[in-house]
C-alpha positions as CSV (number, residue, x, y, z in Angstrom):
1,X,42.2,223.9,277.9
2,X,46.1,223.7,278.7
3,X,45.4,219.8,278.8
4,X,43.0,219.4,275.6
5,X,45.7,221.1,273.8
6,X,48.5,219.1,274.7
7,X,46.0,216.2,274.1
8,X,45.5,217.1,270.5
9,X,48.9,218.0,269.7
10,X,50.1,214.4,270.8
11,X,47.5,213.1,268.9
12,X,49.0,215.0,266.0
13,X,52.4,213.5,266.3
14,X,51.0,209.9,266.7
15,X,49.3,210.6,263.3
16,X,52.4,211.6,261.8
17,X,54.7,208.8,262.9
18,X,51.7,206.6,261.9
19,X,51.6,208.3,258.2
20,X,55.6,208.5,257.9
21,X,55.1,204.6,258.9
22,X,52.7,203.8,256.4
23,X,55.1,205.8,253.8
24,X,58.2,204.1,254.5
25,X,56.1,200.3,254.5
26,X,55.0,201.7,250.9
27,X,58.5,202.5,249.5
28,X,59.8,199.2,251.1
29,X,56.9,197.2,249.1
30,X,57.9,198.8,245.7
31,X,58.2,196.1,242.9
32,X,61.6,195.3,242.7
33,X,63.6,194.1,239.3
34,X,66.7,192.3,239.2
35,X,69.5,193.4,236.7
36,X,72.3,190.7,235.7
37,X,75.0,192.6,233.0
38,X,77.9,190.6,231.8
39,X,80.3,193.5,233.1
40,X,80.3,196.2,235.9
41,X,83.1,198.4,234.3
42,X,82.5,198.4,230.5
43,X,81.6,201.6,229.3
44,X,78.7,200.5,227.5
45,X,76.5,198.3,230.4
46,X,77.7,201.2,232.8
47,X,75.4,203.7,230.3
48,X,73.1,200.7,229.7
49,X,73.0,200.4,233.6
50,X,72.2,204.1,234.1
51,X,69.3,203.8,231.7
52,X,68.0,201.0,233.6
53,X,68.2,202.7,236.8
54,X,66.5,206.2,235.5
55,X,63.7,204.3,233.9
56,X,62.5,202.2,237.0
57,X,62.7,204.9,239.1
58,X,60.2,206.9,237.0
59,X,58.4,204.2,237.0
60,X,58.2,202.9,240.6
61,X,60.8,200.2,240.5
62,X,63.6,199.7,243.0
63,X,66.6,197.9,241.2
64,X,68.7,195.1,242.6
65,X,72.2,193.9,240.8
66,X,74.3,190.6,240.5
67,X,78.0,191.3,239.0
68,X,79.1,188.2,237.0
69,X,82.2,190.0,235.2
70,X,82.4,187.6,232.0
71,X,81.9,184.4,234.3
72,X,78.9,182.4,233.2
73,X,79.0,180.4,236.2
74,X,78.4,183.7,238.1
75,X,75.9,185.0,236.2
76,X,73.6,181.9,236.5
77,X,74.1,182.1,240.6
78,X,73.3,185.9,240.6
79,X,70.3,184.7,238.6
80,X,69.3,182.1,241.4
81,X,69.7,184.8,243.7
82,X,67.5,187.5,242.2
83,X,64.6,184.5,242.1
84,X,65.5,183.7,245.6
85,X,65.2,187.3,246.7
86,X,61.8,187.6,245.2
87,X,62.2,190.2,242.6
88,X,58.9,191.0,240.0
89,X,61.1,190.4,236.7
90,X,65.5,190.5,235.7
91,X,66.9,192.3,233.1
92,X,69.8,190.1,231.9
93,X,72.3,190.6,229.3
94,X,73.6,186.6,228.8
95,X,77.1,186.0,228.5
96,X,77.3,183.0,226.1
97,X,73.7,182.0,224.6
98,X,73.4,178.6,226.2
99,X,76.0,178.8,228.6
100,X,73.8,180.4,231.2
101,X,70.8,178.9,230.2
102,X,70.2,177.6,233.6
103,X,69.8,181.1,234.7
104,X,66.3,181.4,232.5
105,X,65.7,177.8,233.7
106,X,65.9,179.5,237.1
107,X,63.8,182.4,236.2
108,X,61.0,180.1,234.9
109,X,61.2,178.0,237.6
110,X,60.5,181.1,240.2
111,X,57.6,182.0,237.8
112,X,59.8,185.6,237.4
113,X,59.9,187.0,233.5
114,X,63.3,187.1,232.5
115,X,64.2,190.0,229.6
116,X,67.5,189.7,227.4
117,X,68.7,193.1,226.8
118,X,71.4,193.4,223.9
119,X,73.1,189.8,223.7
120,X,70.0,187.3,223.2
121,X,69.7,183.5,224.2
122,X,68.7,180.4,223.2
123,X,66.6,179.5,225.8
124,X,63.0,178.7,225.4
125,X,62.9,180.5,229.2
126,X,63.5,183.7,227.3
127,X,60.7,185.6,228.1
128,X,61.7,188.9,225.8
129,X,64.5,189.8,223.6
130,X,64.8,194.0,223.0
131,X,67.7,193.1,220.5
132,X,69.5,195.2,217.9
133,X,69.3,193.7,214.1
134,X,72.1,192.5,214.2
135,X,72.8,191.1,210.5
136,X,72.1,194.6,209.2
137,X,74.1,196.2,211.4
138,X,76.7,194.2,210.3
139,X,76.0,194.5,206.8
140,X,75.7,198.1,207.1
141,X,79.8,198.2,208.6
142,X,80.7,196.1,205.8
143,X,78.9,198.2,203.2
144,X,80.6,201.8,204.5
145,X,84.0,199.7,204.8
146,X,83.5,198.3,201.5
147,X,83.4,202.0,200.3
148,X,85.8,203.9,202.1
149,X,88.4,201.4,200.6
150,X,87.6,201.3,197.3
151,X,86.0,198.1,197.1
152,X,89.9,196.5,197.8
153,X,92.0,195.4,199.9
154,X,92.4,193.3,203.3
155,X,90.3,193.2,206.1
156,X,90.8,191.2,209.5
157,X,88.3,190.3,211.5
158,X,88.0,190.4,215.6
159,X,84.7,189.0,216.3
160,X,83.3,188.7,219.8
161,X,82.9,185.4,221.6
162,X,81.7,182.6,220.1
163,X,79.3,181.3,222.1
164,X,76.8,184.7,222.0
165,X,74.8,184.2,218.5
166,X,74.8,188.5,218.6
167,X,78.5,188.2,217.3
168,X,78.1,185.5,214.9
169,X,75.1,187.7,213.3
170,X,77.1,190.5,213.0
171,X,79.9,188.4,211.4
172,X,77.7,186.8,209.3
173,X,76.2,189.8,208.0
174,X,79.5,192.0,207.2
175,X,80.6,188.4,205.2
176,X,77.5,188.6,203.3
177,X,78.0,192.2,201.4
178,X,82.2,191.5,201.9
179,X,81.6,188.2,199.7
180,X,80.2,190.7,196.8
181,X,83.5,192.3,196.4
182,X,85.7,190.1,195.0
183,X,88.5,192.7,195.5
184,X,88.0,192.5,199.2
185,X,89.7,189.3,201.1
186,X,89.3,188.8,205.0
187,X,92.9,187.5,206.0
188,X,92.3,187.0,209.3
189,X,90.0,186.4,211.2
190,X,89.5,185.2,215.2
191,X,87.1,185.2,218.2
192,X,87.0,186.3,222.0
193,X,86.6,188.8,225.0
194,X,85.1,192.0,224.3
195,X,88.4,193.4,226.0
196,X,91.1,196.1,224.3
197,X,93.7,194.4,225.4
198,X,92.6,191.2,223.0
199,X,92.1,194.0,220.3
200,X,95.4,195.1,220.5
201,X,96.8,191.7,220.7
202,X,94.7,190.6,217.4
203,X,95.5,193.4,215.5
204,X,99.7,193.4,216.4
205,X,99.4,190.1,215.1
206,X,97.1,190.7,212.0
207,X,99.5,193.4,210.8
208,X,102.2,191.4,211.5
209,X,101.1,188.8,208.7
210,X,99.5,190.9,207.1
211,X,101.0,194.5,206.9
212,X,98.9,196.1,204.0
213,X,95.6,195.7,205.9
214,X,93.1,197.5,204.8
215,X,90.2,197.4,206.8
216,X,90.0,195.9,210.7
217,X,86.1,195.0,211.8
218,X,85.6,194.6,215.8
219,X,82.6,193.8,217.7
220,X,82.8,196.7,219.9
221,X,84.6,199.7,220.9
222,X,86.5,198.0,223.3
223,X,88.3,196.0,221.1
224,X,88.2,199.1,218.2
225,X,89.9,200.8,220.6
226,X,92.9,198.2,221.2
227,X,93.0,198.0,217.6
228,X,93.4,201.8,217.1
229,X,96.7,201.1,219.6
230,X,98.0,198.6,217.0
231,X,97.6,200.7,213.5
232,X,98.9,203.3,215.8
233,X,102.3,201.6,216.6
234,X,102.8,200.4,212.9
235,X,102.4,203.8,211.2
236,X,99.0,203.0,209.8
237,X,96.5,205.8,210.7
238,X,94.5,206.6,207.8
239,X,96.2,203.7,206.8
240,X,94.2,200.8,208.1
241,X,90.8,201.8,209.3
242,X,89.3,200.2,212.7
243,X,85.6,200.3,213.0
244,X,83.8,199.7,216.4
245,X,80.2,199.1,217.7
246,X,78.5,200.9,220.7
247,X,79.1,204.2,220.5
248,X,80.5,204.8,223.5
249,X,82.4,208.1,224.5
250,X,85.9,206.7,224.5
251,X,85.6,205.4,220.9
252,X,84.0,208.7,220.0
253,X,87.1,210.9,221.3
254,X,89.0,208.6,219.1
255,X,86.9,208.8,215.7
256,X,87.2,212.7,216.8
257,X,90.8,212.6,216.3
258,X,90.9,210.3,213.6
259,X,92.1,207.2,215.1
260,X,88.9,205.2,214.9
261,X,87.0,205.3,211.6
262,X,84.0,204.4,212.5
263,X,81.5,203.3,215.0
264,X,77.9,202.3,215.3
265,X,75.2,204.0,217.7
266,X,73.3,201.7,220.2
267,X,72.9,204.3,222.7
268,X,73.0,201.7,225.9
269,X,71.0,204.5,227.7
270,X,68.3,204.1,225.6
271,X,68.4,200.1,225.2
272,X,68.5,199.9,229.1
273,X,65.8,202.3,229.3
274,X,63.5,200.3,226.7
275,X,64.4,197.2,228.5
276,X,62.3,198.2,232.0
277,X,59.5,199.5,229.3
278,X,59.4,196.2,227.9
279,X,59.4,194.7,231.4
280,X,56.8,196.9,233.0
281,X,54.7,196.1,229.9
282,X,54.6,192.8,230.5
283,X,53.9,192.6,233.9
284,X,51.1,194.8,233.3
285,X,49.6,192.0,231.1
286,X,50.0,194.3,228.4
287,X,50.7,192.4,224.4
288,X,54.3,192.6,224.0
289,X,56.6,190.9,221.0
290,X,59.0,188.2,221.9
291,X,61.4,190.7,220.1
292,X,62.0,194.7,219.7
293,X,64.5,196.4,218.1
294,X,66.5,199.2,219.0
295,X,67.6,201.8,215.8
296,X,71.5,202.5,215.1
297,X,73.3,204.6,213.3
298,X,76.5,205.0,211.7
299,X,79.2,207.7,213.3
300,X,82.1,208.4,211.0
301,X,83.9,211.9,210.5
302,X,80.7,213.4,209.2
303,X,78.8,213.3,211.7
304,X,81.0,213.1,214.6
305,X,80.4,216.8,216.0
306,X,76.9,216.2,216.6
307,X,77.5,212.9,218.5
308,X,80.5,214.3,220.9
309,X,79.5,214.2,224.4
310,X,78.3,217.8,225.9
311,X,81.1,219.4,227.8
């Protein structure tokens, strides 16, 4: 009896090394997706990045990243990479529109779907775009600018770089309802990296030339924020507005105490998140369209409370 029992014990423990085998094969054959952002330590792709992350575990994914930090050349290797590695679909977030096209060439070339999330590409390799409506949004800035300054006055304009048709949407948009105010002029007006330190840079120099500025549009917090640094040292707060894009919690501690003016909501958590739905969807054979949007909303001083970060 002694014997059978030590018989069917053993055979207990080969069964569960067997079963914990099978179980670790399974979690190393989950789908994997490949992520390529255009920077690791912007505020906004870090939230987008924990969306993305959140969502694919829920649904079954394991996640693999390629930094490229602004550098197109970069991104379109971390692209090859992700093909090469075998992953089921990327999430990529292009730098310049057709600068890294060779990234979706790569993609289509692997047979792997490739997703733009955010900034959108001209590529005919573009297998999905979950995109923010971008004219409106920047027709909506111009429209709440155009009001909170009367319908007069100056306005400079840092736009984002000038290769990524999202910026050039934006900027076309707040041109269009700007161009019905013939009290409004823009004065100045320029393109680049999505960094503060150009935003402060830009707007030192706008005020400089121009120093009754009304108004200064930016294409994202980032450079709002550099801005904010600018009216700040010229004794303009309240002065000069700054509006941003993106919502991020920096830019909302600064609309809180009334540096920033105004900013729009993307909610990168969100976009990220609805970026591995789109995904998933389509390599479920499911009908998806080539483009989704995600909503925004304007954040100004009246409704600032209910958008400060919890604790």
């Amino acid at each position: 009896m002694r014997k059978l029992g030590f018989l069917f014990a053993s055979a207990l423990a080969v069964a569960g090394l067997v079963a914990a085998s099978a179980d670790k094969v399974h979690a190393q054959n989950k789908p994997t997706i490949g992520v390529a952002l255009p920077q690791d330590d912007n505020p906004f792709y870090i939230a987008m990045m924990r969306g993305i992350r959140a969502r694919a575990g829920e649904l079954g994914f394991d996640v693999v990243t390629v930094s490229s930090n602004e550098d197109k050349l970069k991104q379109i290797n971390g692209v090859q990479d992700l093909v090469a590695r075998g992953v089921k679909g990327i999430l990529i977030s292009p730098i310049d529109a057709t600068g890294v096209n060779a990234a979706y060439d790569a993609a289509a070339a692997g047979k792997v779907p490739i997703v733009s999330v955010a900034r959108g590409s001209t590529s005919p390799n573009q297998t999905l775009h979950v995109a923010m409506d971008e004219k409106q949004i920047g027709r909506d800035i111009a429209e709440w600018t155009a009001k909170q300054i009367g319908g007069k006055g100056k306005v400079a304009m840092l736009l984002g770089p000038s290769g990524a048709p999202t910026f050039r949407n934006l900027a076309e948009g707040y041109t269009e309802v700007m161009s019905k105010y013939p009290g409004i002029s823009v004065v100045f007006r320029t393109d680049g990296p999505l960094t503060r330190e150009r935003g402060l840079k830009n707007s030192e120099d706008a005020l400089v030339a121009h120093p009754d500025l009304a108004a200064i549009y930016t294409a994202n917090d980032d450079v709002a924020l550099g801005a904010t640094q600018a009216v700040l040292a010229a004794n303009r707060k309240g002065k000069t507005l700054v509006t941003g894009m993106n919502g991020v919690p920096p830019a909302l501690r600064a609309l809180k105490d009334g540096n920033l003016a105004m900013t729009i909501e993307l909610n990168p958590v969100l976009w990220g998140r609805m970026g591995v739905d789109v995904l998933s969807e389509y390599l479920k054979g499911s009908k998806v369209e080539p483009r989704v949007f995600i909503k925004h909303v304007i954040i100004d001083k009246d409704n600032i409370d209910q958008k400060m970060p919890k604790g």
